[in-house]
N, C-alpha and C positions, 0 to 999 in steps of 0.2 A: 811584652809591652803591657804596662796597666791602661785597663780600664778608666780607671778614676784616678785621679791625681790626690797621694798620699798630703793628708794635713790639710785638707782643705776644707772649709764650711760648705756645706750643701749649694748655701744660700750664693756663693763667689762662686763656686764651679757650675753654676746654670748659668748665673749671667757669662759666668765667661765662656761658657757653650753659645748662647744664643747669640753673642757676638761673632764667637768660629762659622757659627750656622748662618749669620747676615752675608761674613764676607765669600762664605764657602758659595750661598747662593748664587753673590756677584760675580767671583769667581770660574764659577761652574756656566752664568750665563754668558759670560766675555767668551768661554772655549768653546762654545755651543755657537756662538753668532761668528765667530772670527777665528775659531780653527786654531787657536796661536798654543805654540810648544807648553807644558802646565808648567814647567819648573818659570818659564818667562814668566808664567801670570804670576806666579808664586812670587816669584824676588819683586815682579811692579808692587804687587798687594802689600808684603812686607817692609817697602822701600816707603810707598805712599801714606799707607795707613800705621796708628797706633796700635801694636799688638802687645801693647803692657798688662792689658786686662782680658785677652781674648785666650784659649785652652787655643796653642797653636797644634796640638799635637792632634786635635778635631777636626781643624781646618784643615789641617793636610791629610788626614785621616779621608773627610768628604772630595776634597779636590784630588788628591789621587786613586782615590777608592771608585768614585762614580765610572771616571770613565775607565776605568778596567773592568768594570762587565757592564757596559751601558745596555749593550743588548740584552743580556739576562735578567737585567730592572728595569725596560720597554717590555721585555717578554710578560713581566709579571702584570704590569698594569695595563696593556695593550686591551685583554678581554674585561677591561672595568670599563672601558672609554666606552662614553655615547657616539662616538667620532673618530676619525681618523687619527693616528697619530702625528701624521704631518701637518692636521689642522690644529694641535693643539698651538698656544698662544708659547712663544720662548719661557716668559717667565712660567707657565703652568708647567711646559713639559721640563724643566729643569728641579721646580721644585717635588713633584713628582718622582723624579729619581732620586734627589737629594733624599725623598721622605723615605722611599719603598729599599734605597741602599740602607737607611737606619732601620728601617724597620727588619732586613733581612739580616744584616750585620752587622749593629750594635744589639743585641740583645739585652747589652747592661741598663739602656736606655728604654723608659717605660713604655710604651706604646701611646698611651695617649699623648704624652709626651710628645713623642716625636709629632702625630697628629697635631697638636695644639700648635709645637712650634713652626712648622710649613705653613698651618691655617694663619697666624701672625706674618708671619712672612707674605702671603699672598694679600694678605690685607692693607700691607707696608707698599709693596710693590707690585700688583697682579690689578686685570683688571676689577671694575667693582662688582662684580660678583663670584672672581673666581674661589676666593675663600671657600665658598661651599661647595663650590667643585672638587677643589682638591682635599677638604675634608671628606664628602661622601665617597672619594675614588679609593684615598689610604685607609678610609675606615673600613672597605671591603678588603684591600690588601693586607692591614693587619688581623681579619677575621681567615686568611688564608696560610697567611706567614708566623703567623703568632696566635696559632686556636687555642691553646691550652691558656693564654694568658687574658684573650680575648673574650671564653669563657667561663673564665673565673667569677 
């Protein structure tokens, strides 16, 4: 399975990430709040939404990917929390693992990157100051997950 999608402009393949990443998030929060089978969420998502411009191979990437080790990426970010994790907000603890799953298993994907793109995301949809929560929790999980790169 590639990484990156041959022939494609830098510039197309981030927006069509950060689309995968929009619907991934929604996706990921619909199975988080409502428990529903992910192939269902997958064909609603696909059925409802425009995936002309979106790297669908990312969105399924994140929506099947998270919840197969959701506990192993709670495990990771559990000791960054100021708080419980059953108190975190749906949309925080969601993107949280959307971030701390790219950050442990896309490696292709820069680290800030991914950072930046959950911190948009929270900012789109989280409340109004989770932004800086969920950038200070992944910016500690990418100094954990990614030290060689976070050290550079």
């Amino acid at each position: 399975m590639s990484k990156q999608a041959p022939n494609k402009p830098h510039n197309t393949l981030a927006a069509e990430r950060r689309k995968a990443r929009h619907y991934g998030m929604q996706a990921l929060y619909q199975w988080l709040m409502a428990d529903s089978p992910l192939n269902d969420i997958e064909a609603e998502f696909r059925t409802e939404y425009d995936f002309a411009h979106v790297d669908l191979e990312y969105f399924q990437a994140l929506l099947h990917g998270v919840p197969s080790c959701v506990d192993e990426l709670e495990a990771i970010f559990q000791p960054l929390l100021d708080r419980d994790i059953d108190d975190l907000d749906p949309i925080e603890r969601t993107l949280l693992r959307m971030g701390t799953f790219e950050l442990k298993e896309r490696i292709d994907v820069p680290y800030k990157v991914v950072i930046n793109e959950e911190v948009a995301l929270a900012k789109k949809f989280g409340a109004s100051e989770s932004h800086k929560y969920i950038n200070g929790v992944l910016d500690k999980a990418a100094r954990e997950l990614r030290k060689a790169e976070t050290e550079a």
